[in-house]
C-alpha positions as CSV (number, residue, x, y, z in Angstrom):
1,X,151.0,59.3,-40.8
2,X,149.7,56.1,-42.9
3,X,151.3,56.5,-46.9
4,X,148.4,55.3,-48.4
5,X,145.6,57.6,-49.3
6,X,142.7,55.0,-49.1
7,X,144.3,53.5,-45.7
8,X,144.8,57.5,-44.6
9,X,140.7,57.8,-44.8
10,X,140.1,54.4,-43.0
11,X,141.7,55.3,-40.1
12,X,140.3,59.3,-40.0
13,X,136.9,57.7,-40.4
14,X,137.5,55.7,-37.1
15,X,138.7,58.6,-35.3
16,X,135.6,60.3,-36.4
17,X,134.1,57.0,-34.3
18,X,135.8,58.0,-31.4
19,X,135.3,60.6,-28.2
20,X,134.8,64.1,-29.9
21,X,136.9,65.6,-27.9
22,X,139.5,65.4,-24.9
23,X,140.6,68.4,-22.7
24,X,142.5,68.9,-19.7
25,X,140.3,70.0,-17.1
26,X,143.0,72.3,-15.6
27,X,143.0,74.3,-19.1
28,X,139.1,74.8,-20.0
29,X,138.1,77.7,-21.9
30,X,136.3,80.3,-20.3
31,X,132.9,81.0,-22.1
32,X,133.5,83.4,-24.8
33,X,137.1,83.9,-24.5
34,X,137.9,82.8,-28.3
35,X,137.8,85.5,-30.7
36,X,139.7,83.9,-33.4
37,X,141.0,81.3,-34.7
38,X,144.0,80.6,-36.9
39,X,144.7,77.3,-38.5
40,X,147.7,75.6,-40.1
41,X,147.1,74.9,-43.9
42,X,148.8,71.8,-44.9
43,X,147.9,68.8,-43.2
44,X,145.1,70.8,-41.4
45,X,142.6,72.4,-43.6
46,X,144.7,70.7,-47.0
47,X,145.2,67.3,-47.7
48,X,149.3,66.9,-48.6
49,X,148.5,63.7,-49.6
50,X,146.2,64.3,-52.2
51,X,149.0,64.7,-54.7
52,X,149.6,61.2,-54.1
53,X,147.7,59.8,-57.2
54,X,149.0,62.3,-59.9
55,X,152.5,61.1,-58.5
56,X,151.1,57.7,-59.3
57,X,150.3,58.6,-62.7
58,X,153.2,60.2,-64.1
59,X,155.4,57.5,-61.9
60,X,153.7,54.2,-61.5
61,X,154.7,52.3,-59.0
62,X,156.3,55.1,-57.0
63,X,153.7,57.7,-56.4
64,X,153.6,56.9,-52.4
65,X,157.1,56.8,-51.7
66,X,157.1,60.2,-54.2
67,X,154.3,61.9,-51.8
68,X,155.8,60.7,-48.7
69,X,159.1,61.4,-49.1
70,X,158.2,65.0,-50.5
71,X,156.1,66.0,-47.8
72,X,158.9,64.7,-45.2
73,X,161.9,66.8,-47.1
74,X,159.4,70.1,-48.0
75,X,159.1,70.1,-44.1
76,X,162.6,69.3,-43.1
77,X,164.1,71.7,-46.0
78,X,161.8,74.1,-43.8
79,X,163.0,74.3,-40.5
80,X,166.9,73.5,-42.1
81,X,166.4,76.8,-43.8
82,X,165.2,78.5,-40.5
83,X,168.1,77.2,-38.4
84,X,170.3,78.1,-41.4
85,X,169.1,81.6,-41.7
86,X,168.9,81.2,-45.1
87,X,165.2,82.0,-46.1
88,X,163.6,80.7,-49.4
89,X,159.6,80.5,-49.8
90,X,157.5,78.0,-49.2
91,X,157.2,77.5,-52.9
92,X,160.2,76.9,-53.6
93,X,160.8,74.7,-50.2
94,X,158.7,73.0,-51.8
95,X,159.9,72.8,-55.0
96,X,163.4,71.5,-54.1
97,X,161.7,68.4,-52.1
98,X,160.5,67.9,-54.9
99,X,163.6,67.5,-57.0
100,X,165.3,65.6,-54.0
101,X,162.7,63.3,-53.7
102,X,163.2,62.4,-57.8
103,X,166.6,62.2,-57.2
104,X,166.7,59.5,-54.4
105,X,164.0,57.3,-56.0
106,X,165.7,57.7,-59.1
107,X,162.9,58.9,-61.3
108,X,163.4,61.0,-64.2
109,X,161.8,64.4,-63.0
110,X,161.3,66.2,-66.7
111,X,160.3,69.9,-66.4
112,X,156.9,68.9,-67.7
113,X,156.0,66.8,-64.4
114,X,157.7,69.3,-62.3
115,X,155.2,71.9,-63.1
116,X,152.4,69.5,-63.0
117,X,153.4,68.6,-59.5
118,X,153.7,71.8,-58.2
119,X,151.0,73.1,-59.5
120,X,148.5,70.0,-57.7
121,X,149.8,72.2,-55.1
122,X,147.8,75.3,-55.9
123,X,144.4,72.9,-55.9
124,X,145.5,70.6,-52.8
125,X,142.2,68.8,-51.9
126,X,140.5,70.3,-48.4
127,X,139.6,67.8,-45.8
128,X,135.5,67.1,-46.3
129,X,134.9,68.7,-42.5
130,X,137.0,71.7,-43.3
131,X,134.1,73.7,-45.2
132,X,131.4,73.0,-42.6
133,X,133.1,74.0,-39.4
134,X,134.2,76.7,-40.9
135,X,130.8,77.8,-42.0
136,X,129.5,77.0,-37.8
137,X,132.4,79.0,-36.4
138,X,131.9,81.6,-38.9
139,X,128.3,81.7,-38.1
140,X,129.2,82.1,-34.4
141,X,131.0,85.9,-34.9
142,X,134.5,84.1,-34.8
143,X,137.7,85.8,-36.7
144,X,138.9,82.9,-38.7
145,X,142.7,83.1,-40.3
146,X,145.0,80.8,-42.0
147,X,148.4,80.9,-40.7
148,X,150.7,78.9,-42.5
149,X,154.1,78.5,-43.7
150,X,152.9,78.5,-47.1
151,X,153.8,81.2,-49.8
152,X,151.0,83.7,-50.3
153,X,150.0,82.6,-53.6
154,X,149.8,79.1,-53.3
155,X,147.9,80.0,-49.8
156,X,145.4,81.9,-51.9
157,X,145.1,80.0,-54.9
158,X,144.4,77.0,-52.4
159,X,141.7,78.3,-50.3
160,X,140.1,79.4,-53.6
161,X,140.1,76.4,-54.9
162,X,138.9,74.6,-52.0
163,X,135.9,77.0,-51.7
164,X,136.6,78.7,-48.2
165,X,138.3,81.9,-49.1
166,X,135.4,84.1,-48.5
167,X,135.2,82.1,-44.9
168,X,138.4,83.7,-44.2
169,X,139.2,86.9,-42.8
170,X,143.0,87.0,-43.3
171,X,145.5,84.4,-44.6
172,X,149.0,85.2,-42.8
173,X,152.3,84.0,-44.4
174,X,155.1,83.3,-42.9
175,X,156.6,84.8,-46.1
176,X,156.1,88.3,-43.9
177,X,158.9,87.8,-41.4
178,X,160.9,85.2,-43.5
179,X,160.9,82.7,-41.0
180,X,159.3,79.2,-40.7
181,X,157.3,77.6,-38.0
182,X,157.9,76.6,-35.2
183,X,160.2,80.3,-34.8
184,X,157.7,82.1,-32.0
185,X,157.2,85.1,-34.0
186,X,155.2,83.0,-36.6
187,X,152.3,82.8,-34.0
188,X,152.8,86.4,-32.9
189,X,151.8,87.2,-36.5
190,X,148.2,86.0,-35.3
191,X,147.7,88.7,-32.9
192,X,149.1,91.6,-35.0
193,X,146.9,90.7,-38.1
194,X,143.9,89.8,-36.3
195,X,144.0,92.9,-34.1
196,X,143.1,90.4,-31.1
197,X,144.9,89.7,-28.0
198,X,146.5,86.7,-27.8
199,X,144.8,85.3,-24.9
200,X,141.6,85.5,-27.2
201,X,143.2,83.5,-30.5
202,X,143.3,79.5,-30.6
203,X,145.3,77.9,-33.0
204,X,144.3,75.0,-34.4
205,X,147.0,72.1,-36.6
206,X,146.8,68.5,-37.2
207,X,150.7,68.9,-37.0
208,X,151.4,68.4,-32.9
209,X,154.6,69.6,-33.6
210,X,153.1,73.3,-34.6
211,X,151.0,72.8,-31.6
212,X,153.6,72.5,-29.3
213,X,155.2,75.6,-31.2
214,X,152.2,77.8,-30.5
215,X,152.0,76.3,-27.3
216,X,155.4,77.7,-26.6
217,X,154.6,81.4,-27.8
218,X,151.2,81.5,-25.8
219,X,148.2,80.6,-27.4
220,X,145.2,78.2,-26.5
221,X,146.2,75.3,-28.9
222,X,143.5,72.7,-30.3
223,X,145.3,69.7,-32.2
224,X,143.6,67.8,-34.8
225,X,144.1,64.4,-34.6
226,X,143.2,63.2,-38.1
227,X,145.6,59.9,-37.6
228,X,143.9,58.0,-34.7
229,X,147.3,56.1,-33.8
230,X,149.6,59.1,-33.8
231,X,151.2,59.8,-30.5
232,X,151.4,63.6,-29.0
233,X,155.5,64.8,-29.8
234,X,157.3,65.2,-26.3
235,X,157.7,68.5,-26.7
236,X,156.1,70.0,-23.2
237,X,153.6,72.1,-24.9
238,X,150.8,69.9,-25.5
239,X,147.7,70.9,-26.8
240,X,144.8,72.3,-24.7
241,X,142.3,70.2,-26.5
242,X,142.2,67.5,-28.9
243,X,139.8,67.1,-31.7
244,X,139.3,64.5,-34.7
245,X,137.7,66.7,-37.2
246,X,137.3,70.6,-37.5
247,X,133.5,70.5,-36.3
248,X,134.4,69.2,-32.9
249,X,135.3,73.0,-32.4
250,X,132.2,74.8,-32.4
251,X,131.3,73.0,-29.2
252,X,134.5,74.2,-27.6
253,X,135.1,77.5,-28.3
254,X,131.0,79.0,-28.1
C-alpha cells in the first residue's frame, strides 16, 4: 500500500478510472440473495493512514515511516496474539505498535504524544465514498454491520465520528470471542448478530487477506481494491467480486 497519503489518493482516484467492477462469472449473485452486509473497519470504511500527518507533526521527518510501520506491527501483534493464544484488545494491539514503532525509529514517545496518537484513532478519517454507499445500500432494505477487529469503543467512537453510526445496524467486535481475524469464528459472528443465514451476508474489506479469511468460513466476499497496483494474496479464497470504491456495491447486490 503506497506510504504516502497524497500518493495513497492519486492512485485510488485512478482506480476510481477503472472497470467498476470484476466478477467471476461462475460465482454471480442471485437476485436478492444479499441481506446484509458486514464490512471490515480499518482500511475499509477508515483511513489507517490518516494518522499519518499528526505523526508528522509531533515527529517531523518521520511521520510515514511512524504510520507505516504502526499499521504493519498493530496487524502483525494481531494475528501473533491469536496464534499465541494470548488475547489483548484491539486497543491495546494497537497501543503497543505504537511503542514498538517509537522504539525502532528511535523517537522519543512521551506519554503526551502517546495519547494524542491513540486517540487520532477514535476520529480515524472515513474514506469519502464510505457515507454514500452506505446511504444506497441502506436505502435498498440491506442489514449493514461493521465487523472488525477493533475494540468496541474505538469501533463506536469511530463510526460516530465519521457520521455513519446511525447507517449501521450492529458493530460486531471481535472483542466478543477474544480472537482476531482471520480465526473462522470471527465471520461466524456475522450470522449470529445479524440473525441472517450465511448464505445471505457478503462481507466486504479492502484487506484481501480478510477476504480470503471470510472466504474460508463461507461467505460471498467483495474486496475493495482501494490500491490499483495491489495484487490478490495466494491464499485460494479469492474474492467473489472486486470493487474500487464502496458505491460499486449497490449495483451488485440489488
Amino acid at each position: 500500500m503506497p506510504t504516502d497519503r497524497r500518493e495513497f489518493m492519486k492512485v485510488l482516484a485512478a482506480a476510481v478510472s477503472m472497470p467498476r467492477s470484476q466478477t467471476n462469472p461462475e460465482s454471480r449473485i442471485p437476485a436478492g440473495s444479499i441481506k446484509a452486509l458486514a464490512f471490515d473497519a480499518y482500511g475499509t470504511l477508515f483511513d489507517v493512514f490518516s494518522v499519518t500527518s499528526l505523526c508528522e507533526q509531533l515527529f517531523p521527518g518521520n511521520g510515514t515511516a511512524l504510520a507505516v510501520m504502526w499499521r504493519t506491527k498493530q496487524l502483525q501483534y494481531s494475528l501473533l496474539r491469536s496464534m499465541m493464544n494470548r488475547y489483548k484488545d484491539f486497543w491495546q494491539v494497537t497501543q503497543d505498535g505504537l511503542v514498538y514503532s517509537a522504539h525502532a525509529l528511535k523517537l522519543d514517545l512521551t506519554a503526551d504524544k502517546r495519547t494524542r496518537l491513540m486517540d487520532a484513532y477514535l476520529t480515524l478519517a472515513a474514506f469519502p465514498d464510505v457515507k454514500p454507499g452506505l446511504q444506497q445500500l441502506k436505502s435498498m432494505g440491506l442489514h449493514l454491520a461493521v465487523l472488525s477487529n477493533g475494540e468496541p469503543k474505538m469501533l463506536q467512537a469511530a463510526t460516530k465520528s465519521a457520521g455513519i453510526a446511525e447507517l449501521l445496524d450492529a458493530v460486531i467486535s471481535v472483542d466478543e470471542i477474544k480472537v482476531f481475524k482471520p480465526n473462522p469464528r470471527v465471520y461466524e459472528l456475522a450470522s449470529t448478530q445479524l440473525k441472517t443465514p450465511e448464505a445471505n451476508i457478503g462481507f466486504v474489506s479492502s484487506n484481501n487477506w480478510d477476504v480470503n479469511g471470510a472466504g474460508s468460513a463461507g461467505l460471498t466476499t467483495f474486496w475493495i481494491q482501494r490500491a490499483a497496483a495491489e495484487p490478490a494474496e495466494e491464499l485460494g479464497y479469492p474474492a467473489t467480486h472486486v470493487v474500487h470504491v464502496l458505491t460499486d456495491l449497490p449495483a451488485l447486490v440489488r
